[in-house]
C-alpha positions in Angstrom: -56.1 1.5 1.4 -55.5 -1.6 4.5 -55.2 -0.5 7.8 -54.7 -3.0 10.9 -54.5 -2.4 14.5 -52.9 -5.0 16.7 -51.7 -5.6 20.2 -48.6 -7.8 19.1 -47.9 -8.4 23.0 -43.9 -7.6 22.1 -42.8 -6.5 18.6 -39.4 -8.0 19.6 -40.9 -11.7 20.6 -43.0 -11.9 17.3 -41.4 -9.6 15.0 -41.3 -12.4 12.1 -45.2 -12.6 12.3 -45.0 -9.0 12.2 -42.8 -8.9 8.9 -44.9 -12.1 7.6 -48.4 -10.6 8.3 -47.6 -6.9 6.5 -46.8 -9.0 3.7 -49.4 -11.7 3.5 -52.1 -9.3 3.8 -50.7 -6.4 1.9 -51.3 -3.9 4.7 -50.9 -0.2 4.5 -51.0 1.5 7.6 -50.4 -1.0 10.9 -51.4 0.3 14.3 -49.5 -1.5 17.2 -49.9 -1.5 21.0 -47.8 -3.3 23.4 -44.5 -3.3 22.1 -43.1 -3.6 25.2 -39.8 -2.1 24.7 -37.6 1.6 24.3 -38.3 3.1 20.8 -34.2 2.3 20.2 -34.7 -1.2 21.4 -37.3 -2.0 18.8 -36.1 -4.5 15.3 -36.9 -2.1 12.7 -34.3 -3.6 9.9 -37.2 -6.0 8.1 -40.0 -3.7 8.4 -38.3 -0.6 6.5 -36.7 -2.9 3.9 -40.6 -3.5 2.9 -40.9 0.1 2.4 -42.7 1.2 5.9 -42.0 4.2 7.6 -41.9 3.7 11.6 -42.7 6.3 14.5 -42.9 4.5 18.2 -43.6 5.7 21.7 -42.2 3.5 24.5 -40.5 4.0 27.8 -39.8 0.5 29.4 -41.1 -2.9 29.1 -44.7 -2.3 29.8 -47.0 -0.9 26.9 -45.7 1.0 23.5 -47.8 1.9 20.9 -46.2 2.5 16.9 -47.8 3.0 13.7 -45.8 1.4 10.3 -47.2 2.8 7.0 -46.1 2.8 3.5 -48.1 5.6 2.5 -46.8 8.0 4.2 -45.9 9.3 7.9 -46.7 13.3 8.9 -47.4 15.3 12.1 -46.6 12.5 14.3 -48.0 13.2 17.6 -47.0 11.0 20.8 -50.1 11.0 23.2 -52.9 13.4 22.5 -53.8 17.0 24.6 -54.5 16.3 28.3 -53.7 13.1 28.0 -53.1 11.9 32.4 -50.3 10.0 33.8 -50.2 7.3 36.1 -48.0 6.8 38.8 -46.9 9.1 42.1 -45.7 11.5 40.7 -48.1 10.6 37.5 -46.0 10.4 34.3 -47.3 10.1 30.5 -47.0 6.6 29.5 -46.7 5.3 26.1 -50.3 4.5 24.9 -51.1 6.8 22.1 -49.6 7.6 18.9 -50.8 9.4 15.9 -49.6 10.5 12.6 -51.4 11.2 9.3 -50.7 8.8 6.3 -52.0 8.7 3.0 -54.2 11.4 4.2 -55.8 10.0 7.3 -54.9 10.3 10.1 -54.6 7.1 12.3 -54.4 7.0 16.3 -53.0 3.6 17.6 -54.4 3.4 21.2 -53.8 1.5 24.2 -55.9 2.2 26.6 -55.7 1.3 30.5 -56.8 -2.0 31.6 -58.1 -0.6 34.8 -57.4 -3.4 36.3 -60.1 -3.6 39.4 -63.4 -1.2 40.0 -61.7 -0.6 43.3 -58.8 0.3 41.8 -57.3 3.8 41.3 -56.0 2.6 38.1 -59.8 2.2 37.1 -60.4 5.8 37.9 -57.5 6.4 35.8 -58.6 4.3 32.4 -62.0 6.2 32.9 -60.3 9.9 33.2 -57.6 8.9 30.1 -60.9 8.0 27.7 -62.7 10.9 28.8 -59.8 13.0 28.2 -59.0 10.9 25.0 -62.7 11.7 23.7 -62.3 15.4 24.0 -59.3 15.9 22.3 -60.5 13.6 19.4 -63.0 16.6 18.8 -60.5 18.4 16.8 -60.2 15.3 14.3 -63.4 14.6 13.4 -64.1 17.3 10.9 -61.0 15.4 8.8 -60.7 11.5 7.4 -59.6 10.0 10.9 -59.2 6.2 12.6 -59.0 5.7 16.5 -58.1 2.1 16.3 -56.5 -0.4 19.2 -57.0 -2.5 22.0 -59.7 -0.2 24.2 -60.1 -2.7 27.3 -63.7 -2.6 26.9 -66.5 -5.2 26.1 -69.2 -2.5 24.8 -71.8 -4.9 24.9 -72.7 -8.8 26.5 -72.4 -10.0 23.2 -68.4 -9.0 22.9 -67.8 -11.1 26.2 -68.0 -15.1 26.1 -70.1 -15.1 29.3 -70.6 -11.7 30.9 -71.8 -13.8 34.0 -68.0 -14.7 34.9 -67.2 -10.6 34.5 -70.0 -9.8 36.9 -67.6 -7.1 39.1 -64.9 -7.0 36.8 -62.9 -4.5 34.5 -64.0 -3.9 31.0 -67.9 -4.6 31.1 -69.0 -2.3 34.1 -71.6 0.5 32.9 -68.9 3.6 33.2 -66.5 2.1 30.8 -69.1 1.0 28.5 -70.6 4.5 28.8 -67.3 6.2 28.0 -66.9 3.7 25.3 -70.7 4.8 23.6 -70.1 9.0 24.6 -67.7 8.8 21.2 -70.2 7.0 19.3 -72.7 9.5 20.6 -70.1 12.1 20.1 -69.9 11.1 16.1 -67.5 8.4 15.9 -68.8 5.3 14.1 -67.5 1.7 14.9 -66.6 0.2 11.7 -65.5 -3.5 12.1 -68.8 -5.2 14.1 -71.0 -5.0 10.8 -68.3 -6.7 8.9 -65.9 -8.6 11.5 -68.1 -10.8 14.2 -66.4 -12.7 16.7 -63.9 -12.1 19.6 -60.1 -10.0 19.3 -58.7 -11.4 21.8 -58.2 -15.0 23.6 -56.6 -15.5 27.3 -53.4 -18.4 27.2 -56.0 -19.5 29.9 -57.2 -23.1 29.5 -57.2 -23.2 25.9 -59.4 -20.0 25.7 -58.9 -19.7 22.1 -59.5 -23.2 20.7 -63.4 -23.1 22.6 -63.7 -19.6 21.2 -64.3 -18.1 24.9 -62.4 -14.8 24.0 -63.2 -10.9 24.3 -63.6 -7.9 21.7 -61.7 -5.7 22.8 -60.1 -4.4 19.6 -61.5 -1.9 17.8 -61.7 1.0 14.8 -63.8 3.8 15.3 -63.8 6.6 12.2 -64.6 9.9 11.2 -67.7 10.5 9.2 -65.8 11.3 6.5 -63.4 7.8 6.8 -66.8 5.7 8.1 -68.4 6.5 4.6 -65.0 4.9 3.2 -65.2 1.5 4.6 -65.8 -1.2 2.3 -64.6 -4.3 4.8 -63.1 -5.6 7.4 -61.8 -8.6 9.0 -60.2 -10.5 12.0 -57.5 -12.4 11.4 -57.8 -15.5 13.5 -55.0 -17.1 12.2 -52.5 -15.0 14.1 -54.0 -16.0 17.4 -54.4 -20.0 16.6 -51.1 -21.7 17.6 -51.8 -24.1 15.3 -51.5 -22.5 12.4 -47.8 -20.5 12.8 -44.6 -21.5 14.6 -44.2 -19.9 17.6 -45.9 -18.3 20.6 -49.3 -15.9 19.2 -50.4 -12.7 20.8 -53.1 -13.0 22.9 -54.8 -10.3 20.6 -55.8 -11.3 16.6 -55.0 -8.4 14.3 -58.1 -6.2 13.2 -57.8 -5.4 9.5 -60.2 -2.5 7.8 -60.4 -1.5 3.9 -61.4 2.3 2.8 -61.9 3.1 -1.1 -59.7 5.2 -2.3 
């Protein structure tokens, strides 16, 4: 089984990439985040003429998360048990969805960019993964993947020079101790041993071609699904603009294999 998390940065700007990776990779389960658009406004057409199943959350232009499998689509849950809002008054925004396929269940996750230490919406990235770990609990007795973009550097080596972070988002000691608390908690990370390098490149100054990105993409697993892995890789390709027509993601796609 091939599952692949990726923050596509609009399914409807790079849905041929979309349609083109599935099939050049022969993926099972794909994980998306930032879809940026209305679950109605979203091309479907090509992706279930390959056979894939769809279930979306999305509320504007601003985040989304969907999962696409071939193998199979039950008890899909949008957001997770006490997951926060944001906003005055706070409302749920689209950043998790789950479903079980082929008999694991797999959580595509967005979590909050936090944007600024000082800022409340820091306080609320920190309160979502807290509340995000304890409702993961309930899966980890059963084959489970919490895989997406998490916003967070876990350690100086995921960062291209932690110096030029010093007071930013993403590498401060909360969010890399909320990051570690599901580790501790019995989730194991499953791409680092197999995938090294960065997930995701800023349009910045040619961030990409001097390799001066972030991993901030991620697949944690059950103990059961952790004893499962047998690979994993990061697709560069879909983040060089050199190598496909067309605008990339800022994010490269995340791809794990479990035995059967």
């Amino acid at each position: 089984m091939r599952i692949a998390t990726w923050n596509v940065n609009s399914l409807r700007s790079r849905i041929d990439r979309v349609e083109a990776f599935l099939d050049r990779h022969d993926i099972d389960v794909l994980a998306l985040q930032e879809t940026k658009a209305k679950v109605d406004q979203l091309p479907t057409m090509g992706i279930e003429a390959r056979g894939y199943e769809i279930a979306a959350a999305g509320h504007s232009q601003w985040n989304g998360v969907a999962l696409l499998s071939r193998v199979g689509l039950d008890d899909v849950q949008r957001g997770f048990e006490g997951m926060p809002g944001w906003g005055d008054p706070a409302e749920s925004e689209a950043r998790a969805i789950s479903a079980v396929c082929g008999g694991v269940r797999v959580v595509s996750l967005y979590v909050p960019n936090g944007r600024k230490p000082d800022d409340p919406h820091y306080v609320y990235k920190l309160d979502w993964l807290a509340r995000l770990r304890e409702a993961a609990t309930s899966w980890l007795d059963s084959p489970t993947a919490l895989v997406g973009d998490w916003n967070i550097c876990p350690t100086d080596d995921d960062v291209f020079d932690v110096k030029q972070f010093r007071n930013s988002t993403h590498v401060t000691p909360p969010e890399r101790a909320a990051f570690h608390a599901f580790l501790d908690g019995g989730w194991s990370e499953v791409t680092r041993a197999h995938a090294p390098g960065y997930t995701y490149f800023d349009y910045y100054r040619q961030r990409f071609e001097r390799d001066r990105g972030l991993k901030i993409d991620f697949a944690l697993a059950s103990p059961s699904l952790a004893a499962r892995v047998t690979g994993a890789f990061i697709d560069r390709d879909e983040r060089d603009p050199a190598v496909f027509a067309g605008a990339p993601s800022d994010h490269a796609p995340v791809v794990v294999d479990l035995a059967d």
